[in-house]
FINUTI-982791 format. One record per residue (C-alpha): residue in one letter; chain; x, z, y. Coordinates in nm, 4 decimals, always signed. Each point is the difference from the previous one (the first is absolute). Example, Ala and Ser with C-alpha at 12.3 -4.5 7.8 and 13.67 -1.06 7.14 Angstrom:
REM FINUTI-982791
{A; A; {+1.2300; +0.7800; -0.4500}}
{S; A; {+0.1370; -0.0660; +0.3440}}
//
This chain:
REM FINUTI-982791
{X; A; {-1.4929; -0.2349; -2.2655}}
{X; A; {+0.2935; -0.1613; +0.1862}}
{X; A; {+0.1292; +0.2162; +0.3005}}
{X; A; {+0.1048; -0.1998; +0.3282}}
{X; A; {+0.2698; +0.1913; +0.1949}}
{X; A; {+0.0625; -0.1199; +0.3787}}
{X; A; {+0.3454; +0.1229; +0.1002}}
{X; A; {+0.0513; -0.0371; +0.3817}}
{X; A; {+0.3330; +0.0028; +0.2341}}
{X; A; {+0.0949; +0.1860; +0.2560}}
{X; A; {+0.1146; -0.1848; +0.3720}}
{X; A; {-0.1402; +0.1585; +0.2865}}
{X; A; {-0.2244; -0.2516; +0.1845}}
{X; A; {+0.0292; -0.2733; -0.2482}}
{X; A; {-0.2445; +0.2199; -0.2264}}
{X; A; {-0.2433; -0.2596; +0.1382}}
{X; A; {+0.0844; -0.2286; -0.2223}}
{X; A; {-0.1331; +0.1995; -0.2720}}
{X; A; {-0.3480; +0.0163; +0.1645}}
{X; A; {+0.0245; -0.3714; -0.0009}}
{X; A; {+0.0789; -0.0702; -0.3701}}
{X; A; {-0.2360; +0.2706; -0.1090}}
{X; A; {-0.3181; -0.1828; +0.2439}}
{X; A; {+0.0998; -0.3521; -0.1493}}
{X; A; {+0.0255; +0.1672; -0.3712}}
{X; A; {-0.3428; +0.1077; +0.0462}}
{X; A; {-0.1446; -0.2778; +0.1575}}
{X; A; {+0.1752; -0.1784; -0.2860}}
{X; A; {-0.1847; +0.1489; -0.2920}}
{X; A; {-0.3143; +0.0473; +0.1797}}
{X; A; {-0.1796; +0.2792; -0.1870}}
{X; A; {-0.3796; +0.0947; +0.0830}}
{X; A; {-0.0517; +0.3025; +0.1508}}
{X; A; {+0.0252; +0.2988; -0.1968}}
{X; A; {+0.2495; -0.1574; -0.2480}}
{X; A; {+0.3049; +0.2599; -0.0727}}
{X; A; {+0.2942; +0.0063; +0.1820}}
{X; A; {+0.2453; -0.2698; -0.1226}}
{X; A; {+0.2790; +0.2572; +0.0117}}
{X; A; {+0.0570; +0.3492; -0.2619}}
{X; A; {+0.3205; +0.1143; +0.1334}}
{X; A; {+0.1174; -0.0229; +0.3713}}
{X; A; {+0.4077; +0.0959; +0.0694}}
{X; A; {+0.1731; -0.0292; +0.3446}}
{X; A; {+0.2297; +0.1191; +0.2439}}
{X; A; {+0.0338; +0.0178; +0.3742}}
{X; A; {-0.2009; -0.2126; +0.1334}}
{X; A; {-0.1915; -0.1122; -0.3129}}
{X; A; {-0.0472; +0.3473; -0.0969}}
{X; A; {-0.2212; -0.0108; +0.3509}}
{X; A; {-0.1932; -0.3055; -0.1647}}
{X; A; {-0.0221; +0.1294; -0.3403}}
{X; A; {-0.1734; +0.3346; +0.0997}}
{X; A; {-0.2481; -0.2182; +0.1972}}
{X; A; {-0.0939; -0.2136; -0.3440}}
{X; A; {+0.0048; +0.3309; -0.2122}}
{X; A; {-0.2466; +0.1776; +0.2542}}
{X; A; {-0.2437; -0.3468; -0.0730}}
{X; A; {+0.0751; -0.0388; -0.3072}}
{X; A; {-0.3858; +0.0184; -0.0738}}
{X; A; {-0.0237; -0.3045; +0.1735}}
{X; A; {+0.0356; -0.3717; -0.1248}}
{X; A; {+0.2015; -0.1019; +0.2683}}
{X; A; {+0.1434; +0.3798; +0.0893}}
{X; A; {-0.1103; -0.0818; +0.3804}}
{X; A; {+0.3027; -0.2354; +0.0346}}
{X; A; {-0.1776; -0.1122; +0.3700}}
{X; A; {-0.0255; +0.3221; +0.1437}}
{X; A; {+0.3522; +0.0259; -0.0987}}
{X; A; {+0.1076; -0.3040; +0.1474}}
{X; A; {-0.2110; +0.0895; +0.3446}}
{X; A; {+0.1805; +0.3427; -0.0559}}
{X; A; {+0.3386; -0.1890; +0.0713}}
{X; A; {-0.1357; -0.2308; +0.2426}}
{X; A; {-0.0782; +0.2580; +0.2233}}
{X; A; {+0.3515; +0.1402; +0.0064}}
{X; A; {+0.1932; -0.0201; +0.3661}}
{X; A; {+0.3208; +0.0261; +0.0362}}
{X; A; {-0.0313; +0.2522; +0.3020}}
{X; A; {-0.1085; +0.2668; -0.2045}}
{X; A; {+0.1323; -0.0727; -0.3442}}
{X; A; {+0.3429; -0.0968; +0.0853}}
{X; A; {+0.0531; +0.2894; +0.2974}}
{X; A; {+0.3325; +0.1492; +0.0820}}
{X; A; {+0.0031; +0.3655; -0.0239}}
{X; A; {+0.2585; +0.1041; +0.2485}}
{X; A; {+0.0837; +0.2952; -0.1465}}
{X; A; {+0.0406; -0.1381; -0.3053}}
{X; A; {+0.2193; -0.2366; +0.1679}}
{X; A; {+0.2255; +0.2556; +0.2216}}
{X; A; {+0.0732; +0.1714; -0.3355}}
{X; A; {+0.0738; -0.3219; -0.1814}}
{X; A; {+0.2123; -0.0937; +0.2695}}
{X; A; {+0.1761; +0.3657; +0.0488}}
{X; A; {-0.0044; +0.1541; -0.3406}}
{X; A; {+0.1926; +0.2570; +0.2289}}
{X; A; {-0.3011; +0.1304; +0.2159}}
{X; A; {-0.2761; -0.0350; -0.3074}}
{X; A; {+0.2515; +0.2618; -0.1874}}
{X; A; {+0.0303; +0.2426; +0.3245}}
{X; A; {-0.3785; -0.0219; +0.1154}}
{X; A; {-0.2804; +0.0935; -0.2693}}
{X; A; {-0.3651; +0.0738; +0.0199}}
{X; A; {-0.1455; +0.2794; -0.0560}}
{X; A; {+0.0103; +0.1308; -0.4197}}
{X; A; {-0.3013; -0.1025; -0.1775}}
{X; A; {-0.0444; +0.2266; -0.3320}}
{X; A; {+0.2648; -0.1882; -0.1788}}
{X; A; {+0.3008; +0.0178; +0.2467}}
{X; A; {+0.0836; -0.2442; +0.2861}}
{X; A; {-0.0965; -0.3279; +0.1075}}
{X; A; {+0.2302; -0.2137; +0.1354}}
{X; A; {-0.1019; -0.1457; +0.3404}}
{X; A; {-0.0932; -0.4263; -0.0786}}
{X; A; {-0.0116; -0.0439; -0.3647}}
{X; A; {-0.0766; -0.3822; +0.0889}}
{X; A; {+0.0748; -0.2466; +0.2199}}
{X; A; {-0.3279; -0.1865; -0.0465}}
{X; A; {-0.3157; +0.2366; +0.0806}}
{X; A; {-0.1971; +0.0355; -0.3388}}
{X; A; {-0.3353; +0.0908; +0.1140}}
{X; A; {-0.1488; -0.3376; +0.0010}}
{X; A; {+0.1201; -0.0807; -0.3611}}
{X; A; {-0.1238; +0.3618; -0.0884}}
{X; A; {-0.3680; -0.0825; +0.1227}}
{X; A; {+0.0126; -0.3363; -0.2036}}
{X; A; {+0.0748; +0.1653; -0.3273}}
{X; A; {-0.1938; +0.3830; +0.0727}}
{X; A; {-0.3298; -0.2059; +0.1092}}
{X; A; {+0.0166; -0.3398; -0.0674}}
{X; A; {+0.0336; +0.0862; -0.4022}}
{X; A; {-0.3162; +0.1481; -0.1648}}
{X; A; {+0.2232; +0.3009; -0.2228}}
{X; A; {-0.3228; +0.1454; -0.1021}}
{X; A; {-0.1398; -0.3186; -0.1787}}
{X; A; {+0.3635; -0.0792; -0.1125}}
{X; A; {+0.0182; +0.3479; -0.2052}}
{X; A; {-0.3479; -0.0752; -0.1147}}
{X; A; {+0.1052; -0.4215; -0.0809}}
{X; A; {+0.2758; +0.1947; -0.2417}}
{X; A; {-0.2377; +0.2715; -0.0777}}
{X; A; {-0.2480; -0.2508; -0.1541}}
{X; A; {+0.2280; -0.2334; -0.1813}}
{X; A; {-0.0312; -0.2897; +0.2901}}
{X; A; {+0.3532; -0.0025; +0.0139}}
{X; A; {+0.2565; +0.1221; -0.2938}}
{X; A; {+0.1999; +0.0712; +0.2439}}
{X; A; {+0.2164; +0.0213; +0.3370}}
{X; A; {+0.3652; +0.0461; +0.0709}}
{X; A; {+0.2070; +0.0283; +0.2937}}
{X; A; {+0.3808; +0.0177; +0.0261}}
{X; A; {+0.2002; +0.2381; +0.2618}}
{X; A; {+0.3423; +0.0992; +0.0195}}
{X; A; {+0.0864; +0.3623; -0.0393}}
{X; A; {+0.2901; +0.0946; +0.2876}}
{X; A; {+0.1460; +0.2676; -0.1573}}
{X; A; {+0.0808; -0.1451; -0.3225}}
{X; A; {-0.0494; -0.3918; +0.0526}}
{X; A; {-0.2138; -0.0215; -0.2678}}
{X; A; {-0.3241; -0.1950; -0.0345}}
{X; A; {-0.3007; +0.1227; -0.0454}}
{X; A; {-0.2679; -0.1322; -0.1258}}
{X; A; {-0.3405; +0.1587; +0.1418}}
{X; A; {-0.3102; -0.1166; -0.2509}}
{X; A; {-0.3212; +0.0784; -0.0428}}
{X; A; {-0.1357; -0.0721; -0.3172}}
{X; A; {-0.4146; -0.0417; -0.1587}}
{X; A; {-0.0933; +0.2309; -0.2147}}
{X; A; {+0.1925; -0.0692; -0.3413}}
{X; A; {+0.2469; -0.2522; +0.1278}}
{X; A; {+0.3980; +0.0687; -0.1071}}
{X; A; {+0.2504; -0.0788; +0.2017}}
{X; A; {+0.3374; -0.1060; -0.1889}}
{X; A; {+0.2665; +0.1677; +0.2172}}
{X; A; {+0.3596; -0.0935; -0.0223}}
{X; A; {+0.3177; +0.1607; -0.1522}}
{X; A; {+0.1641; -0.0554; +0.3231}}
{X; A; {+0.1004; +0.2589; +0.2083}}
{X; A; {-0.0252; -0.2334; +0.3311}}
{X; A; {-0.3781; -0.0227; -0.0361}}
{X; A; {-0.2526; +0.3274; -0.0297}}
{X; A; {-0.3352; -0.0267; -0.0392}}
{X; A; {-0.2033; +0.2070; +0.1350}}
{X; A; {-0.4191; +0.0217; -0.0841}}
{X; A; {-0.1744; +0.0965; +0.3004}}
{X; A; {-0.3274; -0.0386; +0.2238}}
{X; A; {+0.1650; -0.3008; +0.2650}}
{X; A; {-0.0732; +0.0796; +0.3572}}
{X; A; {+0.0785; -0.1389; +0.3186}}
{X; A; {+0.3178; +0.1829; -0.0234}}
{X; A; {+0.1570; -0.1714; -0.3316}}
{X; A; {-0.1286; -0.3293; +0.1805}}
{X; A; {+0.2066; +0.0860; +0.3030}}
{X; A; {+0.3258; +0.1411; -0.1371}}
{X; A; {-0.0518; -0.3207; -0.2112}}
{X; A; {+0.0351; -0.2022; +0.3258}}
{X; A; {+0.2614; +0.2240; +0.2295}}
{X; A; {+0.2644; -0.2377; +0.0567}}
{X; A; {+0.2989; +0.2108; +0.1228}}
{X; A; {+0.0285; +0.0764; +0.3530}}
{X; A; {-0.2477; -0.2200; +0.0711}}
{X; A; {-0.3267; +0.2150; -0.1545}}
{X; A; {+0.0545; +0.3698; -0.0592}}
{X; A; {+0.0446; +0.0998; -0.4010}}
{X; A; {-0.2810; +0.2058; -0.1005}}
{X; A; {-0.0190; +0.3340; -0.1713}}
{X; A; {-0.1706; +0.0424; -0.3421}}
{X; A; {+0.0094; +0.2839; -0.1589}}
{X; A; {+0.3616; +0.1586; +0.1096}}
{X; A; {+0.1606; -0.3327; -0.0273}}
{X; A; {+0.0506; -0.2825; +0.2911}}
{X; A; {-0.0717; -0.3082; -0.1118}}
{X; A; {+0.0349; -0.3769; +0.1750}}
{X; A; {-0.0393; -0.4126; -0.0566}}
{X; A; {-0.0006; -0.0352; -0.3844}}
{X; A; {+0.1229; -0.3846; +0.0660}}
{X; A; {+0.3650; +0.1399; +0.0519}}
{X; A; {+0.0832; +0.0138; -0.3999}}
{X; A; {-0.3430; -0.1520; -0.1115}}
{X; A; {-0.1977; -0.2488; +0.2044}}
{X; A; {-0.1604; -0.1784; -0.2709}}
{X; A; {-0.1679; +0.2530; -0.2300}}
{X; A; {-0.0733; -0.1976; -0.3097}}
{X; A; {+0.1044; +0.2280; -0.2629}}
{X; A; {-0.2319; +0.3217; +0.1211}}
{X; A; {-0.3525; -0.2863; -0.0677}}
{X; A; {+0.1614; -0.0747; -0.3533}}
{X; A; {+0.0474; +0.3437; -0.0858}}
{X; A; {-0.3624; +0.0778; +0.1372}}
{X; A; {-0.1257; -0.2060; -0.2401}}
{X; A; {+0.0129; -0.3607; +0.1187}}
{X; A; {-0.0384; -0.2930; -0.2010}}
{X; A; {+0.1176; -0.2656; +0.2762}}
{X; A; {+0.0657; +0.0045; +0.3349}}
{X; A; {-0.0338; -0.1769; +0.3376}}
{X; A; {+0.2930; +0.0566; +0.1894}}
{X; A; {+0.0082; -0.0423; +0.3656}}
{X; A; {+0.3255; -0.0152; +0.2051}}
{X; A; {+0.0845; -0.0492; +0.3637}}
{X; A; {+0.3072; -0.2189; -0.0674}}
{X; A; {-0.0110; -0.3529; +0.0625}}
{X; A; {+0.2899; -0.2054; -0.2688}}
{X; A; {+0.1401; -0.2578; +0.1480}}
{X; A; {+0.0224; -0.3204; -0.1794}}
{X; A; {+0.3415; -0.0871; +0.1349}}
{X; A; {+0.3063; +0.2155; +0.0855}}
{X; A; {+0.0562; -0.0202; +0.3634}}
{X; A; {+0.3831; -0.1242; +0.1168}}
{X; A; {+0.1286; +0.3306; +0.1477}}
{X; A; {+0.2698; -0.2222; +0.1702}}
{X; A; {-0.2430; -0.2363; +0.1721}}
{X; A; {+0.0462; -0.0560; +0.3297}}
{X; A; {-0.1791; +0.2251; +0.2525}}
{X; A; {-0.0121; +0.2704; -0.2962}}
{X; A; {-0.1384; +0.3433; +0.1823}}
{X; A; {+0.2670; +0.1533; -0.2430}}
{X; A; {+0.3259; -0.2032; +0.2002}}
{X; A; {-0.0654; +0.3041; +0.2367}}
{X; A; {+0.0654; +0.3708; -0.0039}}
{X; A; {-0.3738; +0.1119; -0.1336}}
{X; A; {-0.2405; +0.2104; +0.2137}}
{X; A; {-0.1368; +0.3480; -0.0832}}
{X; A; {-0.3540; -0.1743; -0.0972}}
{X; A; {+0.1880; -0.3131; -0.1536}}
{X; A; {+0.0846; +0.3215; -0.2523}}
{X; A; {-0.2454; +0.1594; -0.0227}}
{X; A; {-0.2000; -0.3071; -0.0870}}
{X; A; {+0.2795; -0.0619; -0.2812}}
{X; A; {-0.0683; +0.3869; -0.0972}}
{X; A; {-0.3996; -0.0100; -0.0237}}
{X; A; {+0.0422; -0.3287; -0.2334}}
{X; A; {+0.2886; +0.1131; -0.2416}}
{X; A; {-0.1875; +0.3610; -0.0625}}
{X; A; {-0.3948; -0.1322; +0.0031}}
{X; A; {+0.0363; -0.4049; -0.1173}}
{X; A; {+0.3324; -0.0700; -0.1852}}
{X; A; {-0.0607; +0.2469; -0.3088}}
{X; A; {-0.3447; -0.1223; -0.0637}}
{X; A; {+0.1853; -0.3496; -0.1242}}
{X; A; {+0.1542; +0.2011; -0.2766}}
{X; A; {-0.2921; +0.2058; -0.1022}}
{X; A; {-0.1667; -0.2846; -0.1015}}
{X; A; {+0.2464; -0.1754; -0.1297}}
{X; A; {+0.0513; +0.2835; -0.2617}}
{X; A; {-0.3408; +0.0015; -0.0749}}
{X; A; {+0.0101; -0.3532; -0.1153}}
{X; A; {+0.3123; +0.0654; -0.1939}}
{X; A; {-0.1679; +0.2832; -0.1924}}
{X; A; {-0.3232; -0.2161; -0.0378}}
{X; A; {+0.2057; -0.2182; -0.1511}}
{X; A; {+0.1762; +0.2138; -0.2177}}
{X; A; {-0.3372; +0.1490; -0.1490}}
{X; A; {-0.0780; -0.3688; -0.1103}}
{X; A; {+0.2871; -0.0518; -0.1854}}
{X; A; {-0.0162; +0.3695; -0.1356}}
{X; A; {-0.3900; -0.0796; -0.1183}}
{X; A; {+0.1138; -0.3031; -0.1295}}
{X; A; {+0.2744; +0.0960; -0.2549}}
{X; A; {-0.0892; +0.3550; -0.1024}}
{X; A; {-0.2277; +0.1107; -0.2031}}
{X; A; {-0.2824; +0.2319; +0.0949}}
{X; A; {+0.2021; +0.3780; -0.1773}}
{X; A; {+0.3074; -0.1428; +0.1548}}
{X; A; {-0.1176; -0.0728; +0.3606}}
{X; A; {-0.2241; +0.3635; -0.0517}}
{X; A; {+0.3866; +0.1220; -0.0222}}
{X; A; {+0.0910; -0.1487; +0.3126}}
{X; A; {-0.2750; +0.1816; +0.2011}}
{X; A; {+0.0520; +0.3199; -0.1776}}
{X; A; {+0.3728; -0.0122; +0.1739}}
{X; A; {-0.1203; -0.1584; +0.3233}}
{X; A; {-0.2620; +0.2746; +0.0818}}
{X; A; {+0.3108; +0.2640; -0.0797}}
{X; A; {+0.2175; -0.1697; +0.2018}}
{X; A; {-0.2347; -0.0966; +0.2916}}
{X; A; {-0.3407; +0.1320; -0.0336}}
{X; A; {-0.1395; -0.2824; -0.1118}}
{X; A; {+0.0136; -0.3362; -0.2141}}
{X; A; {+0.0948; -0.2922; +0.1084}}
{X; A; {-0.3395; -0.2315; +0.0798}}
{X; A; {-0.0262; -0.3692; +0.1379}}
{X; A; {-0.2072; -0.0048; +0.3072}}
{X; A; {-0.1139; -0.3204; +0.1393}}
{X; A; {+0.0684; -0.0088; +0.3987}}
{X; A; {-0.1335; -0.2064; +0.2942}}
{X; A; {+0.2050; +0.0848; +0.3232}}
{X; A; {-0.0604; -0.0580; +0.3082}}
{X; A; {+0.2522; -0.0966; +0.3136}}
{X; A; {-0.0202; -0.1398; +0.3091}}
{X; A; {+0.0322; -0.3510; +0.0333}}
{X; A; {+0.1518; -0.0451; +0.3217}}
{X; A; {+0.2523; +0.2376; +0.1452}}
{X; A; {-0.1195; +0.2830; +0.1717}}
{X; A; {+0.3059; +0.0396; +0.1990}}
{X; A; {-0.0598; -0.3432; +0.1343}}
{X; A; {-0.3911; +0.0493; +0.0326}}
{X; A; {+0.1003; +0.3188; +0.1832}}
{X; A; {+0.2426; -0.1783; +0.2330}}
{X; A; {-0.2540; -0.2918; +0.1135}}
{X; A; {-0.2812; +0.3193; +0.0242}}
{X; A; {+0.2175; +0.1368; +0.2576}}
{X; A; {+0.0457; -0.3062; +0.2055}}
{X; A; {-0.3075; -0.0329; +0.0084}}
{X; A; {-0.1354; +0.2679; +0.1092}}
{X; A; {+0.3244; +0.1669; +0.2041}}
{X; A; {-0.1873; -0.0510; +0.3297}}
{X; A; {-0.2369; +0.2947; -0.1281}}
{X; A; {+0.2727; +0.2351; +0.0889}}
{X; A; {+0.1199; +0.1110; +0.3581}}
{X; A; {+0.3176; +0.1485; -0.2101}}
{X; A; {-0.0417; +0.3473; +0.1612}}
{X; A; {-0.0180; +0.1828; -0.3403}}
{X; A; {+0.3047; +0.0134; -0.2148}}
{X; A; {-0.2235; -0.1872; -0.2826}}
{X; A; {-0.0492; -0.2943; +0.2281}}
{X; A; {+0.3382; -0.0077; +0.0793}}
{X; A; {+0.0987; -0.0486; -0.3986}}
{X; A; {-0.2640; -0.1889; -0.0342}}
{X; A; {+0.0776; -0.2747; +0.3148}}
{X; A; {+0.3857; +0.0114; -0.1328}}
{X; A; {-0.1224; -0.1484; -0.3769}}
{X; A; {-0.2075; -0.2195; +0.1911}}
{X; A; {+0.2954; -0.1618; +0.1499}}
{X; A; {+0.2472; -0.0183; -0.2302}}
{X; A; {+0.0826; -0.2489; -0.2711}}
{X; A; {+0.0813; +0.2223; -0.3049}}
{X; A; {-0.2584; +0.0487; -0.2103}}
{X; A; {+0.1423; +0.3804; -0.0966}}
{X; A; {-0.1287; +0.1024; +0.3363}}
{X; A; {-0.3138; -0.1414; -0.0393}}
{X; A; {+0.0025; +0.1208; -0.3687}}
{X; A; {-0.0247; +0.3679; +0.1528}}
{X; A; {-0.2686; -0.0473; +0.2253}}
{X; A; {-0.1882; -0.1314; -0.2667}}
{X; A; {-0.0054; +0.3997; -0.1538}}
{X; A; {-0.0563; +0.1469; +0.2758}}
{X; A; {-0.2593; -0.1978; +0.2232}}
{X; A; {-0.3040; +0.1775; -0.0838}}
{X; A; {-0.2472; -0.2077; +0.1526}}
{X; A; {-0.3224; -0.1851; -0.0328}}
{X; A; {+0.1233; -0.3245; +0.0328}}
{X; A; {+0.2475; -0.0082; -0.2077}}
{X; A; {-0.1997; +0.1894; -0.2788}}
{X; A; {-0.2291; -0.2830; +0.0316}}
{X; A; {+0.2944; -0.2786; -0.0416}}
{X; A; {+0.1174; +0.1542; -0.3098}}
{X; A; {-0.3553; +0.0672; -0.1859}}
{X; A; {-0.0510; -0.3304; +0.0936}}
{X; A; {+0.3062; -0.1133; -0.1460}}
{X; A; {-0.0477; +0.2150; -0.3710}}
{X; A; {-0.3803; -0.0690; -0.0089}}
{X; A; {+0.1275; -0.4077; +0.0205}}
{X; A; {+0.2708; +0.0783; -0.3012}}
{X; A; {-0.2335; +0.1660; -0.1967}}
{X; A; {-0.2597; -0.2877; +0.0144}}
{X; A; {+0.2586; -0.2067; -0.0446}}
{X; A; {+0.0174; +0.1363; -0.3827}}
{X; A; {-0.3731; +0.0002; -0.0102}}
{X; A; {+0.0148; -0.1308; -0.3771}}
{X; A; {+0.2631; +0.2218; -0.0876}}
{X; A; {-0.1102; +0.2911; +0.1149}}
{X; A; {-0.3599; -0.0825; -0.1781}}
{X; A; {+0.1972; -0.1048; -0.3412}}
{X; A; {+0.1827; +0.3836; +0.0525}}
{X; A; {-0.3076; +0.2294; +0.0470}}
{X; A; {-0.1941; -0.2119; -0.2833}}
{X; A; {+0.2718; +0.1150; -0.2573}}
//
């Protein structure tokens, strides 16, 4: 049996995308009803560790409910999923005050007074309630899935950790390096969240006696945790959009020719920690696919069972080709997110500090600003641009992606 791993990105609002590319994917190979999920092992941080719990919780199902998650993220409004906590902010804004003024002890010691500057509550209902965690343990329970992993960042040490839950009997290959830590556990709501707790902007969450926030800060892409579940090959879905041409940072009217905004960089920020690394991951993937052939090719079978023997006590694990099909969007997001804004800036009466940001990136030329609104606009319509927009680039591979699952 071959075992498909689907590794998804983390990128705040863009996660859409990912509902997108999964509909088309499974409009694409068009299974009957009751067919098994096309996916074994499902990996992802942030954002896609959101996505992935909803396809392990229906993994039972053919299609894993890929609608009901798309009409999930329709329904999203930015009102409630992208509101300012003002205490949150106040502290953020005067570290000073947050240290002098503390709530009351819980059984652990203090809490500091606005661990967020975003309000988390709405993105805590969509996780707690909108995932199924009772069918999910039983999906893992009953060998629908092989299994799920999730990536979070440990504060105190800086280390990753990899939260899986694994089906009966299934091994997971962990690494020699003392940057990652896996750790097998029942997933909750909570290893979704921390997953997802972009700094300042969502409050890290507790687990055990550990804090824990966004795992896309040192590992957005999580393809090694699905090959070291068990996976064969791997669909690979990223939020970055490669452009075909290098733009001329000297061009005339360049955004850059002036002193950059606060959101020009933090735009620059969210898109060198969650996009840029991505680029690299795959590329050594193909480089080490690439080096298997040539290592199958010109050793015999004692002499490459030599090789692995060193591998696994190097790295856990020998080295294995595994056939990809990735996913990216085919148009810009920035720019999608930019003409999103204009056209729908007269929505907003710019009396909330959201609609404020968000009117600003509406009106401005560089795409940066525009880039970070695209993370953050939790909303609908723009949920329903970008499904659009994967669903269309998945279809667009419609023989590919047939050719890959046929394997």
């Amino acid at each position: 049996m071959t075992n498909v791993g689907v590794v998804l990105s983390g990128g705040g609002a863009r996660g859409a995308y990912e509902v997108g590319v999964l509909k088309g994917v499974c409009e694409a190979l068009d299974r009957p009803r009751g067919s098994p999920s096309p996916y074994n092992v499902v990996s992802g941080t942030s954002v896609g560790a959101i996505n992935g719990a909803w396809l392990a919780a229906n993994a039972h199902r053919h299609d894993h409910c890929v609608d009901e998650l798309a009409a999930l993220w329709r329904s999203l409004k930015l009102e409630e999923h992208l509101r300012v906590d003002l205490k949150g902010l106040i502290a953020w804004t005067n570290p000073l005050r947050a240290l002098r003024k503390r709530l009351p002890r819980d059984e652990d010691g203090p809490v500091d007074l606005g661990r967020s500057v975003l309000n988390p509550r709405a993105l805590e209902d969509m996780v707690a309630v909108g995932v199924d965690w009772t069918q999910l343990h039983v999906n893992l329970r009953e060998g629908h899935l092989r299994a799920l992993v999730v990536a979070a960042l440990h504060i105190g040490t800086g280390t990753t950790t990899l939260f899986g839950e694994l089906a009966p009997g299934v091994d997971f290959k962990a690494t020699r390096s003392a940057h990652r830590v896996f750790k097998k556990t029942l997933i909750d709501a909570e290893h979704v969240l921390a997953s997802a707790a972009i700094p300042a902007l969502f409050p890290a969450r507790r687990i055990g006696r550990s804090y824990f926030s966004d795992g896309g800060l040192r590992f957005n892409t999580p393809i090694s945790p699905a090959i070291r579940a068990g996976a064969d090959k791997l669909v690979v879905i990223t939020l970055r959009h490669e452009a075909t041409v290098m733009p001329n940072v000297d061009a005339p009217g360049d955004s850059t020719s002036q002193y950059p905004s606060l959101v020009f960089l933090a735009g620059k920020l969210f898109n060198a920690l969650l996009l840029d690394p991505v680029t690299s991951d795959l590329a050594v993937l193909q480089r080490f696919n690439r080096l298997v052939e040539v290592i199958d090719e010109g050793m015999s079978p004692a002499e490459r069972a030599r090789v692995d023997r060193v591998m696994e006590q190097e790295r856990g694990m020998a080295y294995r080709r595994i056939p990809t099909l990735v996913f990216e969007p085919s148009k810009n997001v920035g720019v999608l997110a930019g003409e999103h804004l204009r056209r729908h800036s007269g929505r907003w009466n710019k009396g909330r500090l959201y609609e404020l940001l968000l009117a600003r990136a509406a009106h401005v030329e560089s795409t940066w600003e525009a880039d970070l609104a695209s993370y953050l606009m939790f909303d609908g319509s723009w949920a329903e641009t970008l499904i659009e927009l994967g669903r269309a680039d998945a279809l667009a591979k419609r023989d590919e992606v047939r050719a890959f699952f046929a394997a």
